[in-house]
C-alpha positions in Angstrom: 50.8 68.9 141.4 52.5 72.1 140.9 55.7 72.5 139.4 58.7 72.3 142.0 60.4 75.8 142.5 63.8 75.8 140.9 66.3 75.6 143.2 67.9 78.8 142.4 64.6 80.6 143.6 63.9 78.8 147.1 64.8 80.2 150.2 66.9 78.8 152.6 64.8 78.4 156.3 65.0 76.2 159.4 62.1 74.4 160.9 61.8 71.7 163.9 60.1 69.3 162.9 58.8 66.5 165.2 61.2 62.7 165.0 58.3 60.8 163.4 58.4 63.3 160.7 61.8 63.5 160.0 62.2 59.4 159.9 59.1 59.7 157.5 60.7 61.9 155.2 63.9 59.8 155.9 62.1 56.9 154.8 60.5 58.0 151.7 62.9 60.0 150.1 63.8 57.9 147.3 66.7 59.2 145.6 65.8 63.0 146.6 67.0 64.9 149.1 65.2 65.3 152.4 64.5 68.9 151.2 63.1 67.7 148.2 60.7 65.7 149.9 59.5 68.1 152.6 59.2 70.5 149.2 57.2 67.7 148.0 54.7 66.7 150.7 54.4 70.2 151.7 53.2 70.7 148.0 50.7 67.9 148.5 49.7 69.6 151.5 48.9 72.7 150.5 46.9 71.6 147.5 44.5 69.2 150.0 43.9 72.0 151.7 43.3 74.2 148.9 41.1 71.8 147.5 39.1 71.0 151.1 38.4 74.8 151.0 36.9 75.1 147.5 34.4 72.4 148.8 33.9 73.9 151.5 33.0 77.3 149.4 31.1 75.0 147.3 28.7 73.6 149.5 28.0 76.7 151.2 27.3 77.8 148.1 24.7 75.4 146.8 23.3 74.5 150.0 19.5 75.1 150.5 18.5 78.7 151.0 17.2 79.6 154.5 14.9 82.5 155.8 12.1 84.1 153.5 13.4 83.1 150.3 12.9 79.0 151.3 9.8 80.5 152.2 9.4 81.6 149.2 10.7 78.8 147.0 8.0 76.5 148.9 5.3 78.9 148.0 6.3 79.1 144.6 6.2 75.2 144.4 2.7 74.7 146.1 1.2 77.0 143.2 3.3 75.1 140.7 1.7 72.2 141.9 -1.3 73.6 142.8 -1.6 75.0 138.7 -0.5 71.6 137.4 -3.2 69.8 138.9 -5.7 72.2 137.0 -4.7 70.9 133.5 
């Protein structure tokens, strides 16, 4: 996880959040402050969903080729084949 933001550099905001939140936060806060802990689980949240997008990037990335160059991948394998049967 990242580094928390010193507290001399956040920025003061208000938020609603919904009750089963807040008695979440409540109940998990440990010795922090509620702040701390939204900090915290916001953190969390953030890097999920930074990491659910690099996957997502990532398997659009390696995911089979469509159009004329599967086309031409199969061709390319049939004569590969098609050769190694000749030896």
């Amino acid at each position: 996880m990242r580094n928390a933001t010193p507290k001399s550099r956040r920025t003061t905001r208000s938020f609603s959040i919904d009750p089963d939140v807040h008695a979440y936060v409540v109940r998990t806060r440990g010795t922090a402050s509620a702040s701390e802990r939204v900090n915290q689980m916001l953190q969390k949240a953030i890097e999920r969903e930074s990491d659910e997008q690099l996957e997502t990037e990532a398997a659009r990335f390696f995911s089979a080729p469509r159009g004329k160059s599967r086309k031409e991948e199969r061709a390319f394998q049939k004569a590969t084949k098609r050769s190694l049967s000749r030896e």
